[in-house]
PyMOL commands that place a pseudoatom at each C-alpha (Angstrom):
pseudoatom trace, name=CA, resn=UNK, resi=1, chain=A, elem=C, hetatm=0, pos=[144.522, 122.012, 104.551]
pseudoatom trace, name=CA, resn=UNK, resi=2, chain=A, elem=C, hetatm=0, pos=[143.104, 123.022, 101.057]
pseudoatom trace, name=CA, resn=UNK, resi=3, chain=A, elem=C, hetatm=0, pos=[141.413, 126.732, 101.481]
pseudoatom trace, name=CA, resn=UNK, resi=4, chain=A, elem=C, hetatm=0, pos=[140.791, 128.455, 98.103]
pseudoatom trace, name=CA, resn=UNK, resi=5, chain=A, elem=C, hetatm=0, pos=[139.112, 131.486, 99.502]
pseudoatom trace, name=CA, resn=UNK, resi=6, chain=A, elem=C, hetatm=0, pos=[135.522, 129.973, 98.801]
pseudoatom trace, name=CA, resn=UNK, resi=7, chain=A, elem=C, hetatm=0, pos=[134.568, 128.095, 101.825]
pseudoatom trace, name=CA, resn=UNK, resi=8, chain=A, elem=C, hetatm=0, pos=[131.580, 126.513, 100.018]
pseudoatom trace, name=CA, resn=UNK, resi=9, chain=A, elem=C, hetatm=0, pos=[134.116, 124.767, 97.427]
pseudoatom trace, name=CA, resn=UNK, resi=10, chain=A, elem=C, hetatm=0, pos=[136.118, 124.031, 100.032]
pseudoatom trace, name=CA, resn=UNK, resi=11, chain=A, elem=C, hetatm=0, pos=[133.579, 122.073, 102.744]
pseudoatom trace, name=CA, resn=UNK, resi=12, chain=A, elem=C, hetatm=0, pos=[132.289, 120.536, 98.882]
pseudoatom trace, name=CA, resn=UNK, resi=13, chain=A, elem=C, hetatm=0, pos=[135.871, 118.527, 98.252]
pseudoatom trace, name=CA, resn=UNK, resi=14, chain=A, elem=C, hetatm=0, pos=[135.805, 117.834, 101.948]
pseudoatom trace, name=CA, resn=UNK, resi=15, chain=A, elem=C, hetatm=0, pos=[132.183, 116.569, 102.019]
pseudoatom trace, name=CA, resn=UNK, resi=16, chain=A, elem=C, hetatm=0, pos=[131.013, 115.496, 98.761]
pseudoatom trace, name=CA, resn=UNK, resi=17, chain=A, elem=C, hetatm=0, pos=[133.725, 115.110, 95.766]
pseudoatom trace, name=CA, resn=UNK, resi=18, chain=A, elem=C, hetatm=0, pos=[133.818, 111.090, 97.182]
pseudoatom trace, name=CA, resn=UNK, resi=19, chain=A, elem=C, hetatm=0, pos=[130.458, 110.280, 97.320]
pseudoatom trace, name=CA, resn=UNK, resi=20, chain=A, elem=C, hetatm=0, pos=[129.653, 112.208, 94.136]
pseudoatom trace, name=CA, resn=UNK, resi=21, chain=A, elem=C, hetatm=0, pos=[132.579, 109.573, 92.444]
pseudoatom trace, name=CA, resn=UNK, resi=22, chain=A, elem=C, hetatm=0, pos=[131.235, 107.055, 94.117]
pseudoatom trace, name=CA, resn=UNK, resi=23, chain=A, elem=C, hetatm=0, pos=[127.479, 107.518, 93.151]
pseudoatom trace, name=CA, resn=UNK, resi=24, chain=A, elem=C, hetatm=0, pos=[128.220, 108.187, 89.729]
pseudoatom trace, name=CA, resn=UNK, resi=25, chain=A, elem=C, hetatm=0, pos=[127.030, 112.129, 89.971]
pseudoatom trace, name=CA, resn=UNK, resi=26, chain=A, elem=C, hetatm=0, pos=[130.660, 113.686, 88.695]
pseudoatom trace, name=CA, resn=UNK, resi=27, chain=A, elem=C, hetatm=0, pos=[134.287, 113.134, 88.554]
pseudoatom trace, name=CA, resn=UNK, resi=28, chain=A, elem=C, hetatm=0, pos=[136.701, 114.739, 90.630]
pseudoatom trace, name=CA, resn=UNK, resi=29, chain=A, elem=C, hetatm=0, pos=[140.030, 115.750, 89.503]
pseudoatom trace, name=CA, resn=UNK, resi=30, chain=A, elem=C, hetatm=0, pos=[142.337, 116.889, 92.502]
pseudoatom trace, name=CA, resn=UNK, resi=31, chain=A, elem=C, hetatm=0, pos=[146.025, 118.400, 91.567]
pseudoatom trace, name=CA, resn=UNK, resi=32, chain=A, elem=C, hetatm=0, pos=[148.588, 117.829, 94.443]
pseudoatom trace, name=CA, resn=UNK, resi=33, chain=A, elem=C, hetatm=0, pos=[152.119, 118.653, 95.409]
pseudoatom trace, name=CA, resn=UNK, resi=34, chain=A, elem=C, hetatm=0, pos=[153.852, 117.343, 98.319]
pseudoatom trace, name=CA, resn=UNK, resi=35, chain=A, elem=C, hetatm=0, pos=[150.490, 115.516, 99.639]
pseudoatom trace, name=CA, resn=UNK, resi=36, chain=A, elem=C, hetatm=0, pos=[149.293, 119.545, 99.651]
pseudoatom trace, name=CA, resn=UNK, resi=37, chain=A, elem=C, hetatm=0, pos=[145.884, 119.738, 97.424]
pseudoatom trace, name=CA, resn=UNK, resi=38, chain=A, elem=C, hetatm=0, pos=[147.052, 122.566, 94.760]
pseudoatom trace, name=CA, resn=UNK, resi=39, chain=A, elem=C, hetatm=0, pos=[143.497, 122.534, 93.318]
pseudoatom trace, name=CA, resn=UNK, resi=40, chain=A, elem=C, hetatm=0, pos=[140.385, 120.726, 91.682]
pseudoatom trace, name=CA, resn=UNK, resi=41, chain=A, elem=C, hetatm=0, pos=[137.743, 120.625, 89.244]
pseudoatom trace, name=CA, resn=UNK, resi=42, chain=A, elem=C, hetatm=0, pos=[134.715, 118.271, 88.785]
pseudoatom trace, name=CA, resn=UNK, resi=43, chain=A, elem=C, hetatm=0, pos=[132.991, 117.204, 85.106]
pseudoatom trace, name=CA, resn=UNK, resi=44, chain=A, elem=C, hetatm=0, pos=[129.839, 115.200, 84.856]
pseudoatom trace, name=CA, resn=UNK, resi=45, chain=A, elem=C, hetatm=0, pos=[126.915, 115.214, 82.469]
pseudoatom trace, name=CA, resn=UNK, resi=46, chain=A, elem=C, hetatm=0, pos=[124.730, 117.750, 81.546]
pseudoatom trace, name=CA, resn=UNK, resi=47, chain=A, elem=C, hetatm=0, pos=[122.365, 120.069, 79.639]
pseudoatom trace, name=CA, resn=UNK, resi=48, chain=A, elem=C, hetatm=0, pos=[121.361, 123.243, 79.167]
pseudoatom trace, name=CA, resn=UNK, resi=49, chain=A, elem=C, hetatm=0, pos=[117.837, 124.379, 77.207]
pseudoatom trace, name=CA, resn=UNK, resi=50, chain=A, elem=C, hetatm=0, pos=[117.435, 126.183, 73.813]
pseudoatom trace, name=CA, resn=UNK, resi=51, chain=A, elem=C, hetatm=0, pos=[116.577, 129.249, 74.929]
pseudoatom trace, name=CA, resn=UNK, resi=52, chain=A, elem=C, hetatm=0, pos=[119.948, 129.746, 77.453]
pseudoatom trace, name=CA, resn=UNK, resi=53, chain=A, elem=C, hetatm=0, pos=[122.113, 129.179, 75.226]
pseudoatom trace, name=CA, resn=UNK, resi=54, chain=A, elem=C, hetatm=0, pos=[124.292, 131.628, 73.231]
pseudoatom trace, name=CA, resn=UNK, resi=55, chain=A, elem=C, hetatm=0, pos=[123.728, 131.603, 69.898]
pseudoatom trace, name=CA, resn=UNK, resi=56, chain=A, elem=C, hetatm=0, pos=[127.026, 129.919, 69.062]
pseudoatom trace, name=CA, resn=UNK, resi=57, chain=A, elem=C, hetatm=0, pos=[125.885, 127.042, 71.331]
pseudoatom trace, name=CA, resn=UNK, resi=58, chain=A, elem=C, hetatm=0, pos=[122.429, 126.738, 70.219]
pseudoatom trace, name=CA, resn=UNK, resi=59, chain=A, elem=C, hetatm=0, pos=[122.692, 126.789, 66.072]
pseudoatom trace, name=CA, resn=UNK, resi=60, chain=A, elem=C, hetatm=0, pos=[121.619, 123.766, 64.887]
pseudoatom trace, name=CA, resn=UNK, resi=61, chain=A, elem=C, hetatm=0, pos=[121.203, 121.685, 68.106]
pseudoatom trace, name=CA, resn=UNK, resi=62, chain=A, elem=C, hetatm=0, pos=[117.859, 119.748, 70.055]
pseudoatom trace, name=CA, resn=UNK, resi=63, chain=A, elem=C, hetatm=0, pos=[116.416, 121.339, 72.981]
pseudoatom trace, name=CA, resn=UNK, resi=64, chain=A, elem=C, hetatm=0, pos=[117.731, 120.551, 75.783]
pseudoatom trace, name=CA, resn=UNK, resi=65, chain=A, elem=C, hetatm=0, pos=[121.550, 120.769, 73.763]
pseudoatom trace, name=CA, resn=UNK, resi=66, chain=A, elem=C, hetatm=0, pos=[123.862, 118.093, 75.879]
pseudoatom trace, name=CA, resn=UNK, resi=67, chain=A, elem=C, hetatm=0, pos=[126.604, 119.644, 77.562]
pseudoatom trace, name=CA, resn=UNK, resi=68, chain=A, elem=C, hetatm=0, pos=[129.946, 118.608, 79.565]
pseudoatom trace, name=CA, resn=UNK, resi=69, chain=A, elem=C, hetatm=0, pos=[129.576, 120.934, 82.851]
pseudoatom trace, name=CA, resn=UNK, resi=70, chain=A, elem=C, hetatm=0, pos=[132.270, 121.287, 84.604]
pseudoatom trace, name=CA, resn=UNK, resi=71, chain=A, elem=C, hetatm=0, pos=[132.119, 122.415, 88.463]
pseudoatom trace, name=CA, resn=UNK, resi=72, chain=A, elem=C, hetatm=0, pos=[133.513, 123.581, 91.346]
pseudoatom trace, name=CA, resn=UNK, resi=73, chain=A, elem=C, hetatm=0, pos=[137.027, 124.730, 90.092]
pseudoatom trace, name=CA, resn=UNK, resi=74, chain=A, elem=C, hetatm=0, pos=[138.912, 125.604, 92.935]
pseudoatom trace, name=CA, resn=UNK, resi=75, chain=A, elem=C, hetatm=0, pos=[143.302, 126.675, 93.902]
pseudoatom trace, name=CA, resn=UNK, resi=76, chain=A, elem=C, hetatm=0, pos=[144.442, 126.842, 96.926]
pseudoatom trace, name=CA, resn=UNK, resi=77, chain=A, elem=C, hetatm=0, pos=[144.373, 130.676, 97.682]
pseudoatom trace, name=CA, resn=UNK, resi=78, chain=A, elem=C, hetatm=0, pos=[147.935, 130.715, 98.330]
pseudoatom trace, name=CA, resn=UNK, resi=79, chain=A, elem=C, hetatm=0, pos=[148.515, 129.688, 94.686]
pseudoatom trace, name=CA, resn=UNK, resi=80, chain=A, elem=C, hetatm=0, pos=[146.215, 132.054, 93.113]
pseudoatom trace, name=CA, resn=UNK, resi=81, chain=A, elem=C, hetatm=0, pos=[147.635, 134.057, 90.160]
pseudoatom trace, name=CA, resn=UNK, resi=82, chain=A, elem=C, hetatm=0, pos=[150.270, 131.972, 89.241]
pseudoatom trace, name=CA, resn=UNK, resi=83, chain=A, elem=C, hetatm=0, pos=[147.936, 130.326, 86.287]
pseudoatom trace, name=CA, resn=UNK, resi=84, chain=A, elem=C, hetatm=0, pos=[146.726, 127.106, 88.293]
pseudoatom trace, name=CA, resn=UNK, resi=85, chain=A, elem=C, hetatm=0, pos=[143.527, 127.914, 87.625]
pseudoatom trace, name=CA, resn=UNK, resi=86, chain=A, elem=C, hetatm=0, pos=[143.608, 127.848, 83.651]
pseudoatom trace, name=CA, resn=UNK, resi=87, chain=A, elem=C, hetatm=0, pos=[146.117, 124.954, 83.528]
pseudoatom trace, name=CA, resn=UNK, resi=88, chain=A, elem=C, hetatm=0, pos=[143.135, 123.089, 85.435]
pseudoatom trace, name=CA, resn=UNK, resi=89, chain=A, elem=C, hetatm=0, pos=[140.575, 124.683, 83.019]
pseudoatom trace, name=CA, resn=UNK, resi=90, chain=A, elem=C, hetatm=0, pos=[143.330, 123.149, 79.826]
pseudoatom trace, name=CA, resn=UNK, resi=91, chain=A, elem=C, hetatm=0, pos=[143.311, 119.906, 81.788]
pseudoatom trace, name=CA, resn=UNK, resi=92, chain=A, elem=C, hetatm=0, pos=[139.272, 119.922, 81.805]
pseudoatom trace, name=CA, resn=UNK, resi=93, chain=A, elem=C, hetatm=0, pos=[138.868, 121.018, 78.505]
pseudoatom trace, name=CA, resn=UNK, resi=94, chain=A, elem=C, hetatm=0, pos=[141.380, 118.121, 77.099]
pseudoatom trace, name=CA, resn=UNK, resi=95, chain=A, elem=C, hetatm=0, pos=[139.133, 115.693, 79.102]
pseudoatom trace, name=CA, resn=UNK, resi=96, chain=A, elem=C, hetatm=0, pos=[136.153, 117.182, 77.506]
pseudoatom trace, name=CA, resn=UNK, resi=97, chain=A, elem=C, hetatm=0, pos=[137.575, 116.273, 74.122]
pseudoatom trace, name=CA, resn=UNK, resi=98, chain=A, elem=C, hetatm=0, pos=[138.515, 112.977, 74.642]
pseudoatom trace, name=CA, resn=UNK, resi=99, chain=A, elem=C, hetatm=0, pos=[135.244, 111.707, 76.137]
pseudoatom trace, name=CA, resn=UNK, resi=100, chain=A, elem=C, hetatm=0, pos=[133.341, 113.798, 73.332]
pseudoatom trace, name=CA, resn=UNK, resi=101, chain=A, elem=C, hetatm=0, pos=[134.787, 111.485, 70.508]
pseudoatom trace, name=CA, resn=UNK, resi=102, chain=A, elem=C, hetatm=0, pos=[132.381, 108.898, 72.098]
pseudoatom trace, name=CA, resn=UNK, resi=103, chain=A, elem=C, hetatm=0, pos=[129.549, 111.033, 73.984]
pseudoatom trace, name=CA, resn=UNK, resi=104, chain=A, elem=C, hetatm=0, pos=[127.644, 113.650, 72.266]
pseudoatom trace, name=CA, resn=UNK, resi=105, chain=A, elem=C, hetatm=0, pos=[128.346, 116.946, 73.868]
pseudoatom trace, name=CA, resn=UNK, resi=106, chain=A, elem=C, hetatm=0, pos=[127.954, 120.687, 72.136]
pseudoatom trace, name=CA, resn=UNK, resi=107, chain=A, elem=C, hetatm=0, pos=[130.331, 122.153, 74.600]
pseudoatom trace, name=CA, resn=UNK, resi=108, chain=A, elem=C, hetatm=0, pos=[131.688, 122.962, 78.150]
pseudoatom trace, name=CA, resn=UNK, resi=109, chain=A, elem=C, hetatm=0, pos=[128.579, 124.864, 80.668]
pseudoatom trace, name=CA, resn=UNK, resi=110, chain=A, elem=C, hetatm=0, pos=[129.934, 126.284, 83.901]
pseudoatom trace, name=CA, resn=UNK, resi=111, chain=A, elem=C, hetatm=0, pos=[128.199, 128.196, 87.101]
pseudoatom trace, name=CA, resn=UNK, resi=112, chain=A, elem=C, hetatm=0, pos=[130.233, 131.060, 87.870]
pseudoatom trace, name=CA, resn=UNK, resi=113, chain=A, elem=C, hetatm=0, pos=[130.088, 131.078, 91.131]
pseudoatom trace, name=CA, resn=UNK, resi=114, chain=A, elem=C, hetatm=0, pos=[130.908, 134.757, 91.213]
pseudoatom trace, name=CA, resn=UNK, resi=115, chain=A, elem=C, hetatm=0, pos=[132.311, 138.277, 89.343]
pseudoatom trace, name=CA, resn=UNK, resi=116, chain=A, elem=C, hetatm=0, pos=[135.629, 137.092, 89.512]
pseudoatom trace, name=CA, resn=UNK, resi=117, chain=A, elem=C, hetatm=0, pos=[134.619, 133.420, 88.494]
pseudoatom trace, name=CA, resn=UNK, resi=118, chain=A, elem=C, hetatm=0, pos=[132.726, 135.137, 85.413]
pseudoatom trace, name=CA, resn=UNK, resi=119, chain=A, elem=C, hetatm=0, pos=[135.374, 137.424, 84.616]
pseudoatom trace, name=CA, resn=UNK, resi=120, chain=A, elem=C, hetatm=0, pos=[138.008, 134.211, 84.578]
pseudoatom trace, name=CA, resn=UNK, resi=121, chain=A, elem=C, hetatm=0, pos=[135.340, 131.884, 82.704]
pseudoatom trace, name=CA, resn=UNK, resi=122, chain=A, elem=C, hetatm=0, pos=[134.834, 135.162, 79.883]
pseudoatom trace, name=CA, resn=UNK, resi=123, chain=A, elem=C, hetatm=0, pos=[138.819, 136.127, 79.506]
pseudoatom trace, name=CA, resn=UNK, resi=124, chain=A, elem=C, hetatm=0, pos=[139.115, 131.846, 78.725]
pseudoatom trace, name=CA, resn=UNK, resi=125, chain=A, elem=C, hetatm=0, pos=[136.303, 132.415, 75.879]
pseudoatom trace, name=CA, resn=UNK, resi=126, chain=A, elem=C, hetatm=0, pos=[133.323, 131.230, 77.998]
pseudoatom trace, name=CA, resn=UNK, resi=127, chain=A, elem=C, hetatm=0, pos=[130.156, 133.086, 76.594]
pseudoatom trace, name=CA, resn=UNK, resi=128, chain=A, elem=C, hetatm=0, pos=[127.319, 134.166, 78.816]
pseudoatom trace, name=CA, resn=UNK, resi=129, chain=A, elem=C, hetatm=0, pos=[123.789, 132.990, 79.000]
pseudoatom trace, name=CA, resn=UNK, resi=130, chain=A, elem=C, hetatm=0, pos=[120.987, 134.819, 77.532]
pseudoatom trace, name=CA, resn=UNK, resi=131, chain=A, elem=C, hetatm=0, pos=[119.202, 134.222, 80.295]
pseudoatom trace, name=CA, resn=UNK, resi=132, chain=A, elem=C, hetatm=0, pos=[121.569, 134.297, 83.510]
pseudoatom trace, name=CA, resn=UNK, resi=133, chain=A, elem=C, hetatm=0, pos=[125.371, 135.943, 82.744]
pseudoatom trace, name=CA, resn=UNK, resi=134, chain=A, elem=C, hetatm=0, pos=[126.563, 133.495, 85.964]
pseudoatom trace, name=CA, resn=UNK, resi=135, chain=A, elem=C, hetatm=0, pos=[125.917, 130.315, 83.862]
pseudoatom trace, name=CA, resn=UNK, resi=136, chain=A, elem=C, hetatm=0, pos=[128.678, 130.233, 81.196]
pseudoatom trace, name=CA, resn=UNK, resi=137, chain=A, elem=C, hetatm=0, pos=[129.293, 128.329, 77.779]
pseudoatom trace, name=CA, resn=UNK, resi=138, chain=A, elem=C, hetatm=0, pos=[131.941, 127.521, 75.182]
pseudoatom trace, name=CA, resn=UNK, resi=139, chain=A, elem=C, hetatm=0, pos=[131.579, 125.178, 71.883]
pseudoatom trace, name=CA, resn=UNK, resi=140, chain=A, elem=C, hetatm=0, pos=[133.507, 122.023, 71.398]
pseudoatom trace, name=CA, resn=UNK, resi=141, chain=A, elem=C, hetatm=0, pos=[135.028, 123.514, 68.105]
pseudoatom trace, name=CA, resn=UNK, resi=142, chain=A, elem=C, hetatm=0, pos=[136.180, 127.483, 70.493]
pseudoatom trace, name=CA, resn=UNK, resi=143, chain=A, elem=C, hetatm=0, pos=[137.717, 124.978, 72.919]
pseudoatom trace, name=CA, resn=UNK, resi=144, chain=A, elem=C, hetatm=0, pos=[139.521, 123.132, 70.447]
pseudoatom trace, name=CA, resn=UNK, resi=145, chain=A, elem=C, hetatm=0, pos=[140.659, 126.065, 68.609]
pseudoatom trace, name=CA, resn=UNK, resi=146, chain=A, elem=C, hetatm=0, pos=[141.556, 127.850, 71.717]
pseudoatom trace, name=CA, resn=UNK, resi=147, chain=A, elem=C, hetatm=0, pos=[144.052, 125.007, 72.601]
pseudoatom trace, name=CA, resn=UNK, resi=148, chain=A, elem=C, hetatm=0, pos=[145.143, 125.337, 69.651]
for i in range(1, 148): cmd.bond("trace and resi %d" % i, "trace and resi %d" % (i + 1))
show_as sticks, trace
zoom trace
């Protein structure tokens, strides 16, 4: 059974990542080996206001600026360190792109969940809130140029 450590992302894939699909509220993306979840992350729709935004994310853009957010990234704790977790964040971020040719979004907004969320979120080139450093944000044009 999938355990990541966090037992609220854990009872969330369990309990809601269907429903959420089903209702429309955010896509799930689950990673599996050997009928063993490896890990997940869900996307949906978003926004974030003006005065949250860092000031990379806010130039030039309406209030509230629309945003991809992505959720509940989760690996199965006995995978942790091996890099899972940023291959999942890659896999996001290409998403991200591809749907942004045809939706409007300034960039990627995530909830760091905790200190070692934030700390993973800032070493990928997230950039903290003005208002709350847990809430996380990166451009279109960092994550493209990031990927290279």
């Amino acid at each position: 059974m999938f355990d990541s450590g966090e037992a609220t992302l854990d009872d969330w894939l369990r309990r809601r990542a269907r429903a959420n699909q089903a209702a429309g509220a955010s896509r799930t993306f689950v990673v599996c080996r050997a009928g063993f979840v490896v890990g997940f992350y869900c996307l949906a729709a978003g926004a974030v206001a003006v005065t949250a935004a860092p000031g990379r994310v806010k130039r030039n853009m309406p209030d509230p600026i629309p945003m991809a957010m992505l959720g509940r990234l989760a690996v199965d704790r006995s995978l942790h360190g091996q890099g899972i977790g940023r291959a999942l964040l890659r896999d996001a971020v290409l998403r991200v792109l591809q749907a942004s040719e045809v939706l409007a979004v300034r960039g990627v907004l995530v909830q760091a969940l905790n200190a070692d969320a934030q700390r993973f979120y800032q070493a990928c080139g997230f950039t903290p809130s003005a208002i709350d450093p847990m809430t996380l944000m990166a451009t279109m044009a960092d994550l493209k140029a990031a990927l290279g």
